[in-house]
N, C-alpha and C positions, 0 to 999 in steps of 0.2 A: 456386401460391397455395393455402393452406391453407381448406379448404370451413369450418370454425368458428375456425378462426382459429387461432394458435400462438405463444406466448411462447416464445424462449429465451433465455436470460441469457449473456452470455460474458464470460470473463476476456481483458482486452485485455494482461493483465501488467504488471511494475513500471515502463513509461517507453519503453526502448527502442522504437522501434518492431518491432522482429526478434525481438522476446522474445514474442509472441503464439501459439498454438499453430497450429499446420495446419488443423485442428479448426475452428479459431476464422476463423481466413481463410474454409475455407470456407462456414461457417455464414452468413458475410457475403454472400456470392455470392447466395446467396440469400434475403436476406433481403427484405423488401416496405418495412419501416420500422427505422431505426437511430436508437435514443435513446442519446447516450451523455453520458461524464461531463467534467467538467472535466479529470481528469489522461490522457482518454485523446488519445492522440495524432491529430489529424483526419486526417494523411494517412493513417489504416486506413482513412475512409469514401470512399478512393479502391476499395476491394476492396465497396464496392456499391453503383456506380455508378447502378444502376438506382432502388435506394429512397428514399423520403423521409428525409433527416436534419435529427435534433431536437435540439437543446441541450439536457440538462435538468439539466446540471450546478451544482454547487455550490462558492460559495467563502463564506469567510470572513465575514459580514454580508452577503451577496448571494444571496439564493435566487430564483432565474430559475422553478422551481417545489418545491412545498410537496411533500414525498411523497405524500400523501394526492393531488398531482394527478398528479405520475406515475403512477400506480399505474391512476386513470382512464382517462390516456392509455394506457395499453397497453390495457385493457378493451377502450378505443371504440375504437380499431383494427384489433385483434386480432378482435373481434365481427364489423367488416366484413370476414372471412376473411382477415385478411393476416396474415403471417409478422413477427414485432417479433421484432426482437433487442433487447436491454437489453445493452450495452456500457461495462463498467465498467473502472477501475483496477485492476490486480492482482488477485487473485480473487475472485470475487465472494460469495464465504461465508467470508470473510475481511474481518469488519466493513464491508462493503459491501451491505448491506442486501437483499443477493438473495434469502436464502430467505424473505424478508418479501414482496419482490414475487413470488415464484414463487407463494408459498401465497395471496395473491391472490386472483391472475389463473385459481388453481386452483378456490378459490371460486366464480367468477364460470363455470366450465363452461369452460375454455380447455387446452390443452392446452401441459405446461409441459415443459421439458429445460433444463440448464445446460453450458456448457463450461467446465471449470476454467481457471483463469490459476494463472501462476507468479505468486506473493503477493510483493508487496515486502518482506517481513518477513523473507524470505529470503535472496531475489534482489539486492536492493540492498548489503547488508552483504558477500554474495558478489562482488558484482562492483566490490568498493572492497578487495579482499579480505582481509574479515574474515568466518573462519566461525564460524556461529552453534552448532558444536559443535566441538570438537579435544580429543583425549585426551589427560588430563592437566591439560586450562584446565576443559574444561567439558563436564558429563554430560546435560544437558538444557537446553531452553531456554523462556522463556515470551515470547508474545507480547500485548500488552496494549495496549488504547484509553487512550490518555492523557484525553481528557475523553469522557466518562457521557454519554445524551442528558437528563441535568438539569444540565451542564456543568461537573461535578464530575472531580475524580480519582478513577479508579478506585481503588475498595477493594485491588484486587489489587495494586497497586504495593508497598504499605505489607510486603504479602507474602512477595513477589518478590525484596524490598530484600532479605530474611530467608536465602534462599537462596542457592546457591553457585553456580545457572543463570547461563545469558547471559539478559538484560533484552534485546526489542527491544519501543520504546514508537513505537505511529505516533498521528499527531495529538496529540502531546503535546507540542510548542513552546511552546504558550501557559502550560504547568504545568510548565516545567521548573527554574524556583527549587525551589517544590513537590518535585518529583521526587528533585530532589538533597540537600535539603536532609533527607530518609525514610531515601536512601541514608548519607549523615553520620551518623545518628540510630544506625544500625547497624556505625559501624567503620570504615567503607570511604570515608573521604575519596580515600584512592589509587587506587582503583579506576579502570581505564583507561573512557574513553567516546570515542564518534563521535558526531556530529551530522553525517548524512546528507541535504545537499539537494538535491532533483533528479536522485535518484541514479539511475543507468541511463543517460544524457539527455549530451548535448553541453554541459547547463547544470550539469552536477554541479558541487557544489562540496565539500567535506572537511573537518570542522574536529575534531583531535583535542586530549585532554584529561584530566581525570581529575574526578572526582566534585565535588573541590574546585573544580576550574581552569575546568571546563567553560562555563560560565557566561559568563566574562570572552573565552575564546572565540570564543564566540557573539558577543556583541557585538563585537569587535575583528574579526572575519568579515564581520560582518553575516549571519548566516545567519538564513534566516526559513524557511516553511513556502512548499513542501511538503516536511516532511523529516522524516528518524525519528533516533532515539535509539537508538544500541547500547551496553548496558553489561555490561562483565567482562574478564574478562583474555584473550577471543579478541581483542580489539582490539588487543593487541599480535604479536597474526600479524602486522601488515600490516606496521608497521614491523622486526619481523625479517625479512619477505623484502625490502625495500628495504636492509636492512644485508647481507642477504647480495649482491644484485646489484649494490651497490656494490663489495663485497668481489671482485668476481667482472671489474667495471672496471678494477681498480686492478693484478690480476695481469693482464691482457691489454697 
């Protein structure tokens, strides 16, 4: 137990449960109190047995609590010399609001550290495999909030559209007419897209498309949140390695 008490943030990673760091395991072991979020998976809070575990996750029109009370709750915790982890989604300085609660909790006299997570922004598009860079499709890549905390679309998309990158959009389902409709605006009706949900997870689900199509998709899917948005011409990796392993059946 920590004599003034100790914040650390960790990345629990994009879903999987296996995709958390070592790091991250072990920070859990010891930790005194575990707040985590909604997409993180609970069987991690089987790695700390011993702590208090907190809900403080967020969905949709559901806030179980306000940040401004998270952020307490670690204080008054933390003050009574215990060790919090804060247990996020994929990374936690990856639009996860961590270095907000670090800088804090750092405020308030606590002492702060972070374990990085492997970010879904990455991770998920990888493991549906479509890479977020390949030579030849794509030299850079932008990752982007689909909705602002004023619940706008990001400025940046409009940007993005503009570029020759791979687009990956997380929390942007709700802005996805929006979204594509930026991308149209610039040429790229053809342009290949994924819509990733639950990606990582035994719940994944895959819906591909094109700038145009994508939409229609979606709804013929039903795919809904939690899920992200890939867009560019790596998303046609995945379906050349299924054309090659096909090809690969067929001589056998």
């Amino acid at each position: 137990m920590y004599r003034q008490g100790k914040l650390t943030v960790v990345g629990a990673g994009p879903g999987d449960l296996e995709l958390i760091t070592l790091k991250g395991i072990k920070t859990l072991n010891i930790a005194d109190v575990v707040l985590y979020d909604a997409l993180v998976d609970t069987r991690l809070l089987e790695y700390a047995p011993q702590a208090e575990h907190i809900f403080v996750g967020k969905r949709k029109g559901c806030y179980r609590y306000q940040q401004e009370q998270i952020n307490e709750l670690i204080v008054q915790r933390a003050l009574s010399g215990k060790h919090v982890v804060r247990l996020k989604g994929g990374d936690p300085f990856v639009f996860g609001r961590g270095a907000e609660e670090m800088e804090y909790a750092s405020q308030q006299g606590l002492d702060v550290a972070v374990v990085p997570g492997i970010s879904s922004s990455v991770a998920v598009p990888a493991a549906a495999q479509i890479p977020v860079t390949k030579r030849g499709s794509s030299e850079s890549f932008w990752v982007i909030t689909g909705t602002t905390k004023e619940h706008k679309l990001s400025n940046d998309v409009a940007l993005a559209a503009k570029s020759t990158a791979t687009v990956v959009i997380l929390m942007g389902m709700s802005k996805l007419c929006e979204i594509m409709d930026l991308f149209q605006s610039q040429g790229k009706s053809e342009t290949p897209v994924a819509v990733i949900q639950e990606g990582t997870t035994t719940n994944e689900r895959i819906g591909i498309g094109t700038v145009a199509t994508i939409e229609a998709k979606v709804r013929e899917q039903q795919l809904s949140n939690p899920a992200i948005i890939v867009i560019g011409e790596v998303v046609n990796h995945r379906k050349r390695l299924l054309e090659i392993q096909l090809q690969h059946e067929v001589l056998l």
